[in-house]
Each structure stands twice: as C-alpha cells, then as structure tokens.
C-alpha positions in Angstrom: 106.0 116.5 122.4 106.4 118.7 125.2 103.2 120.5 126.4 99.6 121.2 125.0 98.2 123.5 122.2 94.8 124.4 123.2 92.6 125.0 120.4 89.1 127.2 120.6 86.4 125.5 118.1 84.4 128.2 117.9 86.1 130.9 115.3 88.7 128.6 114.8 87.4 125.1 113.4 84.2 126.0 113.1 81.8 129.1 112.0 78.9 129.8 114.4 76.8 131.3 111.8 74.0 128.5 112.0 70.9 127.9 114.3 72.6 123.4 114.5 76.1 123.2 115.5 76.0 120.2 113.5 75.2 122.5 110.3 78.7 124.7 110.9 81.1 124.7 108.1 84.8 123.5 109.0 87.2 126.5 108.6 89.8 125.4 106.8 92.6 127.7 108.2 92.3 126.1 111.4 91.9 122.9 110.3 95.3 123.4 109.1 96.7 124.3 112.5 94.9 121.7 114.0 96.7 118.7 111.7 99.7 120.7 111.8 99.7 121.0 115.6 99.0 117.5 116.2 101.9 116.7 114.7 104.3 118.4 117.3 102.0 118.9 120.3 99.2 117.3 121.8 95.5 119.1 121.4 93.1 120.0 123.2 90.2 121.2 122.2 87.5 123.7 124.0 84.4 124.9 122.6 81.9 127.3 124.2 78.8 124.7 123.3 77.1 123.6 126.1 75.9 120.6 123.9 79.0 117.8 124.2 77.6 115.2 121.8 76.9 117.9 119.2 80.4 119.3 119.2 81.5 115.5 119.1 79.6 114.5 116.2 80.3 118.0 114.7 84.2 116.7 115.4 84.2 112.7 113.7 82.2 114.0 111.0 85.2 116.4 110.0 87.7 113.9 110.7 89.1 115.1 114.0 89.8 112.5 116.3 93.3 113.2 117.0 93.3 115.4 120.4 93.5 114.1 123.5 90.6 116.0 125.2 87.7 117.9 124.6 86.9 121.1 128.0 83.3 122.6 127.4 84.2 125.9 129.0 81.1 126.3 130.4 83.0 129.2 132.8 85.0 131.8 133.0 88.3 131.7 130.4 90.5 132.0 133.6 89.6 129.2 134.9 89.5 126.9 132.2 92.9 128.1 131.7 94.0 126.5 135.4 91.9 123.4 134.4 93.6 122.6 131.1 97.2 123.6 133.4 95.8 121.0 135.2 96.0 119.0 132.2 100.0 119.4 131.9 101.8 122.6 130.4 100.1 124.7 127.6 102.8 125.7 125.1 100.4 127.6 122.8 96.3 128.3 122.9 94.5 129.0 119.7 91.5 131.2 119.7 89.6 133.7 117.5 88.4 136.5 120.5 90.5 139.1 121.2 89.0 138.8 125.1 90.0 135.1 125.1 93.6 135.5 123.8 94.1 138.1 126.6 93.4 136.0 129.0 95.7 133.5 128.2 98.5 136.1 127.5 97.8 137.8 130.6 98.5 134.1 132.1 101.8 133.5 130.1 100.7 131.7 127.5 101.8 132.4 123.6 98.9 132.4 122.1 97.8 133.3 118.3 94.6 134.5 117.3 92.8 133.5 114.1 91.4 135.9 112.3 89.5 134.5 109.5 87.4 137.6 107.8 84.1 135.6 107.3 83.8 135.0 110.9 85.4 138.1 112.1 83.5 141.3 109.9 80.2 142.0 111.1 79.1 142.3 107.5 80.3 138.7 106.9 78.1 137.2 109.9 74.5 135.4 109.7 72.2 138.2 109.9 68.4 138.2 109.3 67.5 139.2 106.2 69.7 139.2 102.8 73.2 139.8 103.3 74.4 143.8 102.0 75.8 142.4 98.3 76.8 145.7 97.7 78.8 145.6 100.9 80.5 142.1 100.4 81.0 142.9 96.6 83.4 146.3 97.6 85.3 143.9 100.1 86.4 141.4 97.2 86.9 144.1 95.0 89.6 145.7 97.3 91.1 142.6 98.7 91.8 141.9 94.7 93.3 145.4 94.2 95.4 145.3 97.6 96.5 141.5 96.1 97.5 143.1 92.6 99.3 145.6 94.5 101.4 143.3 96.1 105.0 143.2 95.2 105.3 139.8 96.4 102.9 138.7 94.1 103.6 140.9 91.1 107.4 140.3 91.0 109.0 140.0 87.1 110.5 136.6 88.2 107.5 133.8 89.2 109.0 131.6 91.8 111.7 133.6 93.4 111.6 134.5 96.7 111.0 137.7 97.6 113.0 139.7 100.5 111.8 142.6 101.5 115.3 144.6 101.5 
C-alpha cells in the first residue's frame, strides 16, 4: 500500500436524489471500487455534505468503515486536493463531475470518473412531479437493443473470450 485513493461520495457511493442524506441509496458500482480499493490502497473519502454525522451514519449503515479519513470539502476542489496531499501521496481520486476530475488531472492525479446513468442523465434525476415514463421507457428499450447488438454478448460459443481482432 503505497499512496491514497480518494473517493467522492456523492455520484459515487451514494445518489443525491433525496431531501435526507440518510435516505440516499448506496450505488453499487462504487461500492465495488470502494472494497476493491481498500484492498490495495488506503481510502479516503470526501463528500460535499456539510452535515458530518449524516454522512457518517449514512457510511456504518452501509457497511463502510474501512477508510482512513473522511474531508468535508467544504472549499474549493483545489484545495482539498493540497489537503488530502497533505494526507500522504494520492495514487488515484474517484469522482463522478467532470469539473472535479479536472481538477485533479490538472494536478497530476489519475483519476477515473464514474459515470453511473441514474445519477448522470437529467431525465434519471429527482425532479418534481412524475418522472417522463415515456422518456425512461425509450432509454431501456435502446440500452437492450445496443446489448443484443453486441458481438461480445451474442457470440455462437457462451464462455469464450472474445478478442476484438
């Protein structure tokens, strides 16, 4: 375990499509990168809430208790950059904003970006009102035709790698 992998909450643990933090459902592709991470890195976590104890409770009741700190970047994302450097050496940061992972690029940092649909589509976030079911309905409908499309997927032989020659 060399450096850090910083890890955003927000987008990337956890939806922010609820009035209570507490109420925000766990996104599972990130918690997969945060148990995989933990295993080769040490994490630390930063979320945008203000509200520490929320994010904390929002955290144990999710089962993630293994990082080593938890920044509320209640700043700028270029200077909670230098404060987690202050930390000890980030060897990869973790976020779901394009604006965030620039700023960490633009500092030297390899840094992926999560981009999970529900949270990233404007016609997937909480908005008043019902959500457009036509909309969302069109959306599955073409994910499932790109998926049935895909040679990978649709090969003659089940279970053999495919290599894009």
């Amino acid at each position: 375990m060399a450096g850090y992998t910083v890890i955003y909450i927000e987008g990337v643990l956890a939806h922010q499509d609820r009035d209570s933090f507490a109420a925000s459902p766990a996104i599972r592709e990130g918690l997969l990168l945060y148990h995989g991470m933990k295993q080769v890195s040490k994490v630390l976590l930063v979320t945008d809430h203000l509200k520490r104890d929320q994010v904390e409770h929002w955290l144990k009741m999710h089962g993630l208790r293994d990082h080593v700190m938890l920044l509320t970047n209640d700043e700028d994302h270029l200077t909670l950059v230098q404060r987690a450097r202050h930390v000890g050496a980030i060897d990869l940061a973790v976020t779901a904003e394009p604006a965030v992972a620039e700023v960490f690029v633009a500092q030297g940092v390899t840094t992926v970006m999560l981009g999970v649909p529900e949270y990233l589509r404007p016609e997937f976030r909480a908005i008043p009102g019902p959500k457009p079911w036509d909309g969302m309905l069109q959306e599955l409908e073409q994910q499932r035709d790109t998926k049935s499309e895909d040679p990978r997927i649709t090969a003659d032989v089940a279970g053999t790698r495919y290599d894009d020659d």
